[in-house]
C-alpha positions in Angstrom: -11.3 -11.2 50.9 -10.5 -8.0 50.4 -8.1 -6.1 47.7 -8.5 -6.4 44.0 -10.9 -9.2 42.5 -9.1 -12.2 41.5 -10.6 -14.3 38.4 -10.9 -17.8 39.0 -9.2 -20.4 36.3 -13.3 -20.8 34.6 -12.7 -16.9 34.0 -9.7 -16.9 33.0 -10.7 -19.8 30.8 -13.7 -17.9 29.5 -11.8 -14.8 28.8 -8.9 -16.7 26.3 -12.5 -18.0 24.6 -13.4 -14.9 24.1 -10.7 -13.1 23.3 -10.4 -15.9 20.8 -13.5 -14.9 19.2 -12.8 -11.5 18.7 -9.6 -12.4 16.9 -11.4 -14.5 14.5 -13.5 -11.9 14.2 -11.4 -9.3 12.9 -9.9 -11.9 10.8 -13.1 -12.5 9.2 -13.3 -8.7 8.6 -9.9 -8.4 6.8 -10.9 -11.8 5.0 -14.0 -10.2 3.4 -12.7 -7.0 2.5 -9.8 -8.6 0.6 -12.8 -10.4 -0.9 -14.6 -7.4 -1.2 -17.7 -9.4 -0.1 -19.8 -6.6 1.0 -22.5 -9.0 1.8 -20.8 -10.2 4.3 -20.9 -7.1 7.0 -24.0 -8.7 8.8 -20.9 -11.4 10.2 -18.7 -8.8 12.1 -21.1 -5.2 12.3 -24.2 -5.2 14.4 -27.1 -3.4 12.2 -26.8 0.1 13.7 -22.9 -0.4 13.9 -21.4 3.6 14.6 -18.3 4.3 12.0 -16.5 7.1 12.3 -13.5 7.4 9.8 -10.8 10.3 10.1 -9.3 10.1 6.4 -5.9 12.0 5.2 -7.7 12.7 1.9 -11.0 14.2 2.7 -13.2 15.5 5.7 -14.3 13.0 8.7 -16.9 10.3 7.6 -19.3 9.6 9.7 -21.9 6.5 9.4 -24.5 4.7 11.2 -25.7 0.8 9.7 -23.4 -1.9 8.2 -25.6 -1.2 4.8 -24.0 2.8 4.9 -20.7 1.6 5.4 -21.2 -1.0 2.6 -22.6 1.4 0.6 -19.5 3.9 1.0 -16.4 1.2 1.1 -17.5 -0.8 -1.9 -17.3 2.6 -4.6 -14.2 3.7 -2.9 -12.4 0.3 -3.7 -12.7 0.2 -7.0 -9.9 2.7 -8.2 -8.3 0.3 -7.0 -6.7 -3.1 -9.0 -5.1 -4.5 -6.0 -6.1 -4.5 -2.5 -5.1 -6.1 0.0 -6.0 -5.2 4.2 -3.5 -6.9 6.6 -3.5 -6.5 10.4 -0.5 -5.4 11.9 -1.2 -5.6 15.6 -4.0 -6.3 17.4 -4.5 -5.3 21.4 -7.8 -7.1 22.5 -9.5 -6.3 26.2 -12.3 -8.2 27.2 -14.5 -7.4 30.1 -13.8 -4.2 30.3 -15.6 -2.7 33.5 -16.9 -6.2 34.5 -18.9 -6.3 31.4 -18.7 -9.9 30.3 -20.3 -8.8 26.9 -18.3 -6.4 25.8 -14.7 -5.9 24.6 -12.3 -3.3 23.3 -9.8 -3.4 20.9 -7.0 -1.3 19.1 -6.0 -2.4 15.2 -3.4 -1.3 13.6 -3.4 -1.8 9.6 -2.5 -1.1 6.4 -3.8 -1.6 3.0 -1.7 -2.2 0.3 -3.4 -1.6 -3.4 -2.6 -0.2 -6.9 -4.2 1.3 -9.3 -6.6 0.0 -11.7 -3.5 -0.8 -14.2 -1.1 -1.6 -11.5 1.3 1.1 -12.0 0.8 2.7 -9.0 1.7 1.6 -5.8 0.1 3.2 -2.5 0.0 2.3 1.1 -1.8 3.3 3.9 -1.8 2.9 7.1 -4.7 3.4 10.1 -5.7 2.5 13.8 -9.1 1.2 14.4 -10.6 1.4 17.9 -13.4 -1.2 18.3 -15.9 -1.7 20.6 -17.5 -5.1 20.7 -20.6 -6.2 22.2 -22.0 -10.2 22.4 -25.3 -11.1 21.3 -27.3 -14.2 20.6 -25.2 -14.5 17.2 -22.0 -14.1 19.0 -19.5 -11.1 18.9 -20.3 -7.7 16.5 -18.5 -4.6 16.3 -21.1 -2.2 17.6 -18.7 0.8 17.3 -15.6 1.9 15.0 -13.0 4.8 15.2 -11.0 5.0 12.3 -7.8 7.4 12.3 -5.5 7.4 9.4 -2.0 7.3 10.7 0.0 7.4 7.2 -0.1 7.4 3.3 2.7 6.4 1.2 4.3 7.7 -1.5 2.7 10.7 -0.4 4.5 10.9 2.8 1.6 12.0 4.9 2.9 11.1 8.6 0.0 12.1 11.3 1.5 10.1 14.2 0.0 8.3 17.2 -3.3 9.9 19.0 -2.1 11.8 21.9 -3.9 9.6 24.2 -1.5 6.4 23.1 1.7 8.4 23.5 3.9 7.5 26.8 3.3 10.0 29.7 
């Protein structure tokens, strides 16, 4: 047959599993950082996991190990006396390029915290890209681009990459 490749119901079956997955998997990730359970990274970040984070505040962070980005999240959260890190949206692509073990996937969050006393409020909101890759202990995030979109009360407003903006 010629034209595009169809997938057959098993692969079509396979990819809902699997997109599935990846959903529980960046559930679990939201789960333990409300937790702050930094022990927990080895669950949704492959060992040499690449983070890159593009902060309103401060210059472009860039780390390489679950343990770094434990290592840097965990002091940063403690000015803080609430926290709380919801998913807004989620866009999950499995297969991409054929590649049965790998995904993609575009987050958009925001955290909602306080300060230590709870008199200030702050919110902020930021796009993660993933990319995910399946091993023998199921999904990981292998690679992480975070961009901050906006910061409130300040009023910082960076908008959308240009590469997610209509034509």
């Amino acid at each position: 047959m010629n034209g595009p490749l169809r997938r057959t119901d098993a692969d079509e079956v396979a990819a809902a599993v699997d997109h599935v997955a990846i959903d529980a998997l960046q559930r679990r990730y939201a789960d333990l950082v409300n937790r702050r359970a930094w022990g927990e990274l080895d669950a949704v970040f492959a060992p040499a996991v690449q983070i890159t984070l593009k902060l309103v505040t401060r210059p472009t962070v860039e780390l390489v190990g679950r343990h770094a980005f434990g290592e840097f999240i965990g002091p940063a959260m403690e000015r803080f006396g609430f926290f709380e890190f919801v998913i807004l949206n989620s866009y999950v692509e499995v297969w991409p390029d054929g590649d049965r073990d790998a995904a993609t996937a575009r987050i958009f969050m925001c955290e909602l915290r306080t300060s230590p006393d709870g008199g200030e409020r702050t919110e902020a909101f930021g796009l993660y890209r993933d990319r995910y890759v399946r091993n023998d202990d199921g999904w990981r995030i292998v690679r992480r681009h975070y961009r901050s979109l906006a910061h409130f009360p300040t009023g910082t407003w960076l908008g959308l990459p240009d590469d997610l903006l209509p034509d």
